[in-house]
One Martini backbone bead per residue (centre of mass of N, CA, C, O) as a GRO file, in nm:
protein
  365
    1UNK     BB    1  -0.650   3.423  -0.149
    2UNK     BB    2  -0.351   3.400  -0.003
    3UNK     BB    3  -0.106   3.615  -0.082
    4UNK     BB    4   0.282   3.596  -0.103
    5UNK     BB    5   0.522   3.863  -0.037
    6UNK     BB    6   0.874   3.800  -0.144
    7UNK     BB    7   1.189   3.940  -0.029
    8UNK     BB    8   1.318   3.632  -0.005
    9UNK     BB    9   1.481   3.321  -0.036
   10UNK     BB   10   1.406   3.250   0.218
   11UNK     BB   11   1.109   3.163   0.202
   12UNK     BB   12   1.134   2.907   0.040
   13UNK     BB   13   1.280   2.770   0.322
   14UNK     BB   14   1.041   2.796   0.501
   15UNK     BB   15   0.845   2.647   0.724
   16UNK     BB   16   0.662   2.888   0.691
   17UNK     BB   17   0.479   3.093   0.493
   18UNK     BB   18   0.383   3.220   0.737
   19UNK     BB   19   0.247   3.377   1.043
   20UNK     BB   20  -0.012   3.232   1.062
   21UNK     BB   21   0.083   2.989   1.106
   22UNK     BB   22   0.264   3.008   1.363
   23UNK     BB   23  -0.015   3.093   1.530
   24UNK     BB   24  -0.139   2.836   1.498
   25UNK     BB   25   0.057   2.635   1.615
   26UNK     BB   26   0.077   2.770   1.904
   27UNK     BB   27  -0.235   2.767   1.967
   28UNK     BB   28  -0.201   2.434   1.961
   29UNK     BB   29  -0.019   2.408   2.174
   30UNK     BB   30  -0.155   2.546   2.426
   31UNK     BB   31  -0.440   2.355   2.395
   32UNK     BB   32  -0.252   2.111   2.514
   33UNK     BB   33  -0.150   2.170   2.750
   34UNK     BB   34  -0.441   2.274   2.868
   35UNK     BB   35  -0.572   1.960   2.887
   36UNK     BB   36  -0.560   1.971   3.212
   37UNK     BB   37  -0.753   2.178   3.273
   38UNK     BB   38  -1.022   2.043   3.073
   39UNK     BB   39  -0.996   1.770   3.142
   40UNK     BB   40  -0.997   1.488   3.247
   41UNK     BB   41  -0.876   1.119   3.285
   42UNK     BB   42  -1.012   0.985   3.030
   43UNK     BB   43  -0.938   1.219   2.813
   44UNK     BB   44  -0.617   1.204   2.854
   45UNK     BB   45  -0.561   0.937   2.778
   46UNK     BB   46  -0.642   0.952   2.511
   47UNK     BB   47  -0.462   1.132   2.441
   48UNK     BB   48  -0.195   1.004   2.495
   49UNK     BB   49  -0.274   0.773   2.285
   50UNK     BB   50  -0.278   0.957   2.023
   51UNK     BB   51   0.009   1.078   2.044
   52UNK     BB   52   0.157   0.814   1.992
   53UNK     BB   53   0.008   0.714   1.735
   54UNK     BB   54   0.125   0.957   1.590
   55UNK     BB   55   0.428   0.882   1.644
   56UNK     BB   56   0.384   0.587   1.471
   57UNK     BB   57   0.259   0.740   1.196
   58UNK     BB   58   0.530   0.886   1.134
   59UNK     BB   59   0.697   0.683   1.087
   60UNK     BB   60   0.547   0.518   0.878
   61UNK     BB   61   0.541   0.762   0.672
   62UNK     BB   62   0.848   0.734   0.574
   63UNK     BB   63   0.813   0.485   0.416
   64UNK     BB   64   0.527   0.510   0.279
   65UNK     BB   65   0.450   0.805   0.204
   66UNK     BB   66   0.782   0.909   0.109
   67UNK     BB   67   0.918   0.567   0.009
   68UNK     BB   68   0.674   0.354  -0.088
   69UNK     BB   69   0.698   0.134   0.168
   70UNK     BB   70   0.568  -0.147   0.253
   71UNK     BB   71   0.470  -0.205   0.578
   72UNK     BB   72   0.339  -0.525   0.781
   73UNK     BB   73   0.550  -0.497   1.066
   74UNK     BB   74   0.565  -0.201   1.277
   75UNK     BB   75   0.553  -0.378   1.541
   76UNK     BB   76   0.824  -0.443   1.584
   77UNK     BB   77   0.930  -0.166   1.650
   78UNK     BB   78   0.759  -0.115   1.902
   79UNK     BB   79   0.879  -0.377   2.082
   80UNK     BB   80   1.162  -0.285   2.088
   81UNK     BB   81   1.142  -0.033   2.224
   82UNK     BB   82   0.999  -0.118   2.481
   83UNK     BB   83   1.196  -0.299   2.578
   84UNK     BB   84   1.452  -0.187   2.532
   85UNK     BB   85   1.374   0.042   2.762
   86UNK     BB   86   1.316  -0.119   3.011
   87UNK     BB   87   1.554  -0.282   3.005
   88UNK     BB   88   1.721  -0.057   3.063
   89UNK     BB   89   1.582   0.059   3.335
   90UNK     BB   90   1.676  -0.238   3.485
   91UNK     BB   91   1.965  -0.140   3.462
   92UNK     BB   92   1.973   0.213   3.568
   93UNK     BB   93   1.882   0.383   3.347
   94UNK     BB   94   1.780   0.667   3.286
   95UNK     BB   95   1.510   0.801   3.060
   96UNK     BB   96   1.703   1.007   2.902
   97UNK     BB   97   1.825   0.752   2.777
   98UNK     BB   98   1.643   0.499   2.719
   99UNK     BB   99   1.480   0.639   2.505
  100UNK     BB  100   1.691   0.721   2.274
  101UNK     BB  101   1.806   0.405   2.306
  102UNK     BB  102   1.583   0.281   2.172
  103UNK     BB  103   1.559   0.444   1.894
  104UNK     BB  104   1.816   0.326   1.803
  105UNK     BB  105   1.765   0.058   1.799
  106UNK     BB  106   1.515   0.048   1.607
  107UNK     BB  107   1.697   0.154   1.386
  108UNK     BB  108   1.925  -0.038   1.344
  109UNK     BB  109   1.720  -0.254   1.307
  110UNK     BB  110   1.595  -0.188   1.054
  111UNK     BB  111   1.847  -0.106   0.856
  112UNK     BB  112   1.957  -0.386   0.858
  113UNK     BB  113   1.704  -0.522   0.755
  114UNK     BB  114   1.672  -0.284   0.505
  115UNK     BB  115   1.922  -0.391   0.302
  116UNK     BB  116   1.721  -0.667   0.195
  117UNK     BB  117   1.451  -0.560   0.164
  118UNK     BB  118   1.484  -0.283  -0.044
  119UNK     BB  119   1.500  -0.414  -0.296
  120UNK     BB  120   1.231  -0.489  -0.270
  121UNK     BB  121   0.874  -0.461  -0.422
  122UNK     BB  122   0.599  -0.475  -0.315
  123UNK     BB  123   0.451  -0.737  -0.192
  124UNK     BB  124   0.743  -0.833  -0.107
  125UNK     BB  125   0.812  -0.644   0.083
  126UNK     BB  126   0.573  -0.698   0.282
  127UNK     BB  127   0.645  -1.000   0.328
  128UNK     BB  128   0.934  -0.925   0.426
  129UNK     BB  129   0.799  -0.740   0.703
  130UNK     BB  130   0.623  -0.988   0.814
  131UNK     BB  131   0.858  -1.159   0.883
  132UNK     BB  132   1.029  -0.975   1.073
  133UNK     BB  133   0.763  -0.992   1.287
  134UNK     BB  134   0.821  -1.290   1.325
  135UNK     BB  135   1.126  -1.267   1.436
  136UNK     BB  136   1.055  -1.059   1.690
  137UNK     BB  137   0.889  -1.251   1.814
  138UNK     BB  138   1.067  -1.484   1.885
  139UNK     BB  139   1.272  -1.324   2.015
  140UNK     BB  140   1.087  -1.272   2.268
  141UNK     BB  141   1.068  -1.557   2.317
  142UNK     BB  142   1.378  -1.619   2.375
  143UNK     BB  143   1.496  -1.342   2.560
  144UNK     BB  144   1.382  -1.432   2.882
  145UNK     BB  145   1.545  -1.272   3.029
  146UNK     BB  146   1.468  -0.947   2.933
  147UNK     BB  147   1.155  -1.016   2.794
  148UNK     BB  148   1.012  -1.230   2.989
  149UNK     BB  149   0.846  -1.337   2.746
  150UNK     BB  150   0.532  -1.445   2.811
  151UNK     BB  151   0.508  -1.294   3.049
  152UNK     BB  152   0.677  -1.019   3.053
  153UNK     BB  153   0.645  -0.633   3.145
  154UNK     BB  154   0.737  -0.399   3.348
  155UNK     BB  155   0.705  -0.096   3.364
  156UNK     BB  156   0.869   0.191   3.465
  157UNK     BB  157   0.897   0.433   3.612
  158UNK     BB  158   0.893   0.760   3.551
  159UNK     BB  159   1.191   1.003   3.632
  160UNK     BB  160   1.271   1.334   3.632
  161UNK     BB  161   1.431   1.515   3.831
  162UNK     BB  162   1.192   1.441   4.050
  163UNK     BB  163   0.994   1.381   3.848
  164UNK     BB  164   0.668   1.243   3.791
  165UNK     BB  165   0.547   1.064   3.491
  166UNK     BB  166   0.340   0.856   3.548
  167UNK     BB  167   0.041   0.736   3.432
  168UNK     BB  168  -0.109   0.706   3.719
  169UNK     BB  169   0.035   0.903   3.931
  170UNK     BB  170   0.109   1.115   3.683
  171UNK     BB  171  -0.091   1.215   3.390
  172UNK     BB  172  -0.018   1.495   3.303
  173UNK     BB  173   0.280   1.462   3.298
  174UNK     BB  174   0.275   1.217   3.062
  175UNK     BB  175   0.141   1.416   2.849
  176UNK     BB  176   0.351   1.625   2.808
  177UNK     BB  177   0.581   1.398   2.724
  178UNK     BB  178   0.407   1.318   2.470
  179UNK     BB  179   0.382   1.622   2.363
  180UNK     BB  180   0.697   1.695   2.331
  181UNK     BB  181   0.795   1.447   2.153
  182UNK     BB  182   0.585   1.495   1.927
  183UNK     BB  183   0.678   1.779   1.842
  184UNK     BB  184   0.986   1.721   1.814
  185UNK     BB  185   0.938   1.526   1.573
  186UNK     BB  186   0.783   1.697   1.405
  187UNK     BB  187   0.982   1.943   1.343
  188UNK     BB  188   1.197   1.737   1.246
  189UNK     BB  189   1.042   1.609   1.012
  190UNK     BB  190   0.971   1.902   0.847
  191UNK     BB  191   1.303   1.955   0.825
  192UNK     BB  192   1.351   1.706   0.643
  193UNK     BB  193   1.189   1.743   0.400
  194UNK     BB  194   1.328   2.018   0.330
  195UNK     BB  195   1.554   1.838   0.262
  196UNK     BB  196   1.757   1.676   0.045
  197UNK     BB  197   1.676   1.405   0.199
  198UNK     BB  198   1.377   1.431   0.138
  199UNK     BB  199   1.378   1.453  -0.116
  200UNK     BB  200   1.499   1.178  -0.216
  201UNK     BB  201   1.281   1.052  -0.140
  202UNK     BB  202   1.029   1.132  -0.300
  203UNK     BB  203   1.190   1.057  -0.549
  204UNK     BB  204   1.193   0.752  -0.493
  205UNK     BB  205   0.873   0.743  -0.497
  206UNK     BB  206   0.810   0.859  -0.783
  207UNK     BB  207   1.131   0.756  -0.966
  208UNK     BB  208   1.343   0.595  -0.975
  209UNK     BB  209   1.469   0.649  -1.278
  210UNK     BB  210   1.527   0.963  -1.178
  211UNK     BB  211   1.683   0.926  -0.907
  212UNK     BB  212   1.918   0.759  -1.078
  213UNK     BB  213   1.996   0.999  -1.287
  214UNK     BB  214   2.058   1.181  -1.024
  215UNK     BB  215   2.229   1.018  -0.794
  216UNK     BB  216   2.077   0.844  -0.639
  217UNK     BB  217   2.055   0.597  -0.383
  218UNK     BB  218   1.820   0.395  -0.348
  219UNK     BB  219   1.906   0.174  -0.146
  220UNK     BB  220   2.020   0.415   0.091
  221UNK     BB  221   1.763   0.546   0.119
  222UNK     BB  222   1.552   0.315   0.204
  223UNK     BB  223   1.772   0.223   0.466
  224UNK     BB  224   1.693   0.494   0.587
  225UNK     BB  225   1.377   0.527   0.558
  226UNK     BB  226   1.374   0.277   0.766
  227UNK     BB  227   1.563   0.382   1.012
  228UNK     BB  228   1.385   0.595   1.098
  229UNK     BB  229   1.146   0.485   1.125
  230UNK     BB  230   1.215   0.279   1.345
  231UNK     BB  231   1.286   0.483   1.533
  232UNK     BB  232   1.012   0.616   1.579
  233UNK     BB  233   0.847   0.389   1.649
  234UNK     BB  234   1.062   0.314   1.908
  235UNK     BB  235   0.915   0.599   2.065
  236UNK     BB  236   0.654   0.477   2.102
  237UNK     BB  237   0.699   0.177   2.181
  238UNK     BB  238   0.757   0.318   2.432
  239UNK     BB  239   0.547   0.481   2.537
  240UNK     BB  240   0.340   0.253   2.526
  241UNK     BB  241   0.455   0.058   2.776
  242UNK     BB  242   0.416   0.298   3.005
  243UNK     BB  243   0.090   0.348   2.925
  244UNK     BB  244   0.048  -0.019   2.977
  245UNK     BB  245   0.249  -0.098   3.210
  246UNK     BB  246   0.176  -0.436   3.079
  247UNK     BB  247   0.365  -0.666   2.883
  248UNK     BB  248   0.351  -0.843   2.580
  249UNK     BB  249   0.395  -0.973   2.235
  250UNK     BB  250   0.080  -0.951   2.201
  251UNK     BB  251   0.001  -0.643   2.177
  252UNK     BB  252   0.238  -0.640   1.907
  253UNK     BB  253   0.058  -0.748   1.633
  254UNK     BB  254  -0.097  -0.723   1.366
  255UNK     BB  255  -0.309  -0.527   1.442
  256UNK     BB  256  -0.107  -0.282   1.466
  257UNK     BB  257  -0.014  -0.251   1.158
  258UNK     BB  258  -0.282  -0.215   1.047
  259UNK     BB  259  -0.348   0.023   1.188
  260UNK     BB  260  -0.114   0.202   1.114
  261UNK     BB  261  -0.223   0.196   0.789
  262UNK     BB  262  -0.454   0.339   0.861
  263UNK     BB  263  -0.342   0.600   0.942
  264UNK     BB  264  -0.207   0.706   0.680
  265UNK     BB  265  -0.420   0.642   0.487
  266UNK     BB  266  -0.652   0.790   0.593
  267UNK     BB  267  -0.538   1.076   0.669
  268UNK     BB  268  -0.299   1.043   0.468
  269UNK     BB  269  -0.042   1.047   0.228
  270UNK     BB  270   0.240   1.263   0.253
  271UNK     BB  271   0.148   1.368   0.544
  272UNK     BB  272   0.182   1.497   0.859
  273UNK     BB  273  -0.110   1.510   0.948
  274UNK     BB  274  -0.235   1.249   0.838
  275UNK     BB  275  -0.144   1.113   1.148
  276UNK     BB  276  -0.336   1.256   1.309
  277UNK     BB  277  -0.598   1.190   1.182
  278UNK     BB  278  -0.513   0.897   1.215
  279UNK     BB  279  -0.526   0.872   1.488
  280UNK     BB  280  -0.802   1.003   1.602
  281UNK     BB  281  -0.976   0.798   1.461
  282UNK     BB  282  -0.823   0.524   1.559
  283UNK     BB  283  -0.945   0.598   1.879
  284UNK     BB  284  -1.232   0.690   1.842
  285UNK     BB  285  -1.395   0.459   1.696
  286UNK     BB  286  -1.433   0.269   1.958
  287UNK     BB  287  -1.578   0.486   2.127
  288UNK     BB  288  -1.803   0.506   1.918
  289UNK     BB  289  -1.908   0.171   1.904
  290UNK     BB  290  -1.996   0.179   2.162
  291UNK     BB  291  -2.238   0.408   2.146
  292UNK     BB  292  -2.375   0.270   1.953
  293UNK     BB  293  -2.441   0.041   2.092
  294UNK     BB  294  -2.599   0.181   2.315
  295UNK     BB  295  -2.795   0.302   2.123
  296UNK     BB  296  -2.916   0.038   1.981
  297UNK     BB  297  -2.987  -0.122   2.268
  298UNK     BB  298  -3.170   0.114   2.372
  299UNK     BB  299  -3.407   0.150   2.123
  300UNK     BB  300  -3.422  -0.184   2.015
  301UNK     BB  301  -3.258  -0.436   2.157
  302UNK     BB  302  -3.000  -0.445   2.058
  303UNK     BB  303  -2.702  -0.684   2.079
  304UNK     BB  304  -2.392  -0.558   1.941
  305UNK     BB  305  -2.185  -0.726   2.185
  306UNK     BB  306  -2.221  -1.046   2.026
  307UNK     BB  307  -2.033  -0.925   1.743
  308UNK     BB  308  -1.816  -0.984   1.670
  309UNK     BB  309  -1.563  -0.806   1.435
  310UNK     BB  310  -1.680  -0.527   1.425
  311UNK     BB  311  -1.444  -0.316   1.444
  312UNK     BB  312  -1.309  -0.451   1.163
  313UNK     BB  313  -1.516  -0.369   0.982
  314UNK     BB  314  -1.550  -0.149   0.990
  315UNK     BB  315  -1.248  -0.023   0.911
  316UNK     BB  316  -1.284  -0.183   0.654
  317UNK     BB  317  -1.458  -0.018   0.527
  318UNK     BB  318  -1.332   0.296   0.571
  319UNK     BB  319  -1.090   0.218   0.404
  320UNK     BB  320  -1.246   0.108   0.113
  321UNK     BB  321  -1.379   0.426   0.115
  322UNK     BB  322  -1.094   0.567   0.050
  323UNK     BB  323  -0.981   0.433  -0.147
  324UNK     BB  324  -1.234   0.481  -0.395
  325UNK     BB  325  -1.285   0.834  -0.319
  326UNK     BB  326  -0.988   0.882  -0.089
  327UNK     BB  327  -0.706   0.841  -0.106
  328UNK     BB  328  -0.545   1.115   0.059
  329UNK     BB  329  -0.751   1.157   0.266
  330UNK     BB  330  -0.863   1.374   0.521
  331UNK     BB  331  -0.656   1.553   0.401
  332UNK     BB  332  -0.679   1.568   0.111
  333UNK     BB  333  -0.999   1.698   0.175
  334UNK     BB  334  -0.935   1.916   0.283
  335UNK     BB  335  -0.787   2.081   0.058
  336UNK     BB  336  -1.012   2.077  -0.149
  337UNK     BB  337  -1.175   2.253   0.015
  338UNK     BB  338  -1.008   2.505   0.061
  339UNK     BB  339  -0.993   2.535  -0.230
  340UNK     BB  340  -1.287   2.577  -0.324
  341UNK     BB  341  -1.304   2.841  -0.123
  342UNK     BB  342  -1.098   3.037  -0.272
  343UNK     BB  343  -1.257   2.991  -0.600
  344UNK     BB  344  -1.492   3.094  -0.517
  345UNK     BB  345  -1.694   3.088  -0.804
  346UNK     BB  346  -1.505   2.893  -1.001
  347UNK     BB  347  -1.593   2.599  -0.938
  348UNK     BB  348  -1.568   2.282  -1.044
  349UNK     BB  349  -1.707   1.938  -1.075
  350UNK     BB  350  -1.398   1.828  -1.207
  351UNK     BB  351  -1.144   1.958  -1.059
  352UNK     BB  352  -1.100   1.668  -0.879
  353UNK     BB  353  -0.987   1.490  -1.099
  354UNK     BB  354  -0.880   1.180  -1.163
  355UNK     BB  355  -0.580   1.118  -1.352
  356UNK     BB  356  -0.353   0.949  -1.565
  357UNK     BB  357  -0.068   0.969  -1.512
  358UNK     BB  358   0.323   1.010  -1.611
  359UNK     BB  359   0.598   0.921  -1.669
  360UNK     BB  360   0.823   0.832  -1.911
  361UNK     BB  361   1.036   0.667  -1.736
  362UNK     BB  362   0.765   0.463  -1.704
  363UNK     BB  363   0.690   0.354  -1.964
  364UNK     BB  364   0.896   0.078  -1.921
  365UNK     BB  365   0.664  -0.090  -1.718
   0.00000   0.00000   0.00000
């Protein structure tokens, strides 16, 4: 176990434990720049749709993961930050505008409807979220000068100061844009949360009744937290529409919002790596599914490719098993593995036992 010994009070809210920290981050961030020299353009591609899917996790995770708001609906955000951004690129806004207009439109989209909405919670927030989704479905068939409608819209090249950024015809560069994008908004996340504001998250997560006894304000917290959230899924999915070229409002379905949710729940709820961990998995997954049809219907003559809904039942089985066995997600089951080689061999077999605690604030609930 490794000891740090802080001999100033700024390491309590240093972004960083520890130097070893922050050379595993450089590490990180390193390979990933240089993985256009190290993998083809089909494995690039999967990149940087996991970093898109991780940039839309982080998104949902401020709602779900630190404000404890379940949203069925996050596809929503999704499509407006997509049109947004074309439709600004169309009016001859260069990219360097019209993606952090996109986001900022979808983040005001967002807390507008989140004044009325994050009074309620559980179920009835979720129907109400569910409901924003079929609006936002309506207002794009209903604004085809803008959406295109039915038909839909081309994503325009990206290009800035004179360098092509397109994903088909500079994929490289689209990688690195992407790979920047969510670098940023991830640093930016772990900032906000060791912030007061972060804080405030947490509390109104942890315990609505204490608070509010601390001065905290629910109602504009949750309406905070909820077009931050809107806002960084609407730079996902601006990022998304670029990515696949040629979209409209069947994309972003309501199984886009269930992926979402898969992503931070199997990932980890309340961890920002969760969102990584949830996004690689549910990008790879498919891929996974592919490879599994196709080796056992060499090996034994089945074809799994005429089974329905396989992809959906795989999933569903996933999340049930993790909901069942691994509430924290796969960022919660490695930190539990870290910990118990820490303190082995002191490590005991009911170490990790879910116990049923509550705050007393909580108990007249």
């Amino acid at each position: 176990m490794r000891v740090v010994f802080k001999t100033s009070y700024d390491r309590d809210i240093d972004l960083h434990e520890h130097g070893r920290s922050r050379a595993k981050i450089a590490v990180l961030l390193a390979v990933m720049a240089a993985l256009p020299f190290l993998v083809g353009d089909y494995y690039l591609a999967e990149a940087a749709n996991t970093l898109i899917w991780a940039l839309a996790g982080m998104g949902l995770m401020v709602a779900v993961g630190h404000t404890g708001q379940v949203s069925l609906g996050h596809a929503a955000f999704l499509a407006v930050g997509a049109y947004a951004d074309t439709a600004l690129m169309n009016l001859g806004l260069p990219f360097l505008l019209s993606f952090p207009l996109a986001g900022l439109i979808a983040g005001l989209f967002g807390a507008l409807l989140a004044v009325p909405a994050v009074r309620m919670s559980g179920i009835y927030l979720a129907i109400a979220t569910l409901a924003m989704f079929v609006i936002v479905e309506e207002l794009v068939i209903l604004l085809e000068p803008i959406t295109g409608g039915v038909g839909g819209l081309m994503a325009p090249s990206i290009g800035i100061f004179g360098i092509s950024f397109d994903r088909y015809a500079a994929l490289p560069n689209f990688y690195w844009l992407c790979l920047a994008v969510t670098a940023l908004v991830t640093w930016g996340y772990a900032n906000l949360m060791r912030s007061p504001t972060g804080r405030s998250f947490l509390a109104v997560r942890d315990s609505e009744i204490s608070a509010r006894a601390l001065g905290i304000n629910v109602t504009r917290t949750r309406s905070l937290a909820f077009g931050l959230s809107s806002g960084v899924t609407g730079l996902a999915g601006a990022l998304m529409g670029h990515y696949i070229g040629f979209f409209n409002y069947e994309l972003f379905s309501i199984f886009i919002s269930i992926n979402l949710l898969l992503v931070v729940t199997i990932g980890g709820l309340g961890f920002i790596q969760g969102a990584f961990l949830g996004a690689i998995l549910i990008t790879a997954m498919p891929q996974f599914i592919a490879i599994l049809r196709d080796n056992v219907n060499a090996a034994t003559g089945i074809d799994l490719w005429g089974i329905p809904g396989l992809d959906t039942l795989v999933f569903s089985l996933i999340l049930i098993g993790f909901i069942i066995y691994e509430p924290a997600g796969l960022y919660g089951r490695w930190l539990k593995m870290r910990f118990w080689l820490e303190v082995f061999p002191l490590a005991r077999r009911d170490m990790f036992r879910r116990q049923k605690t509550y705050l007393k604030t909580e108990r007249m609930r």
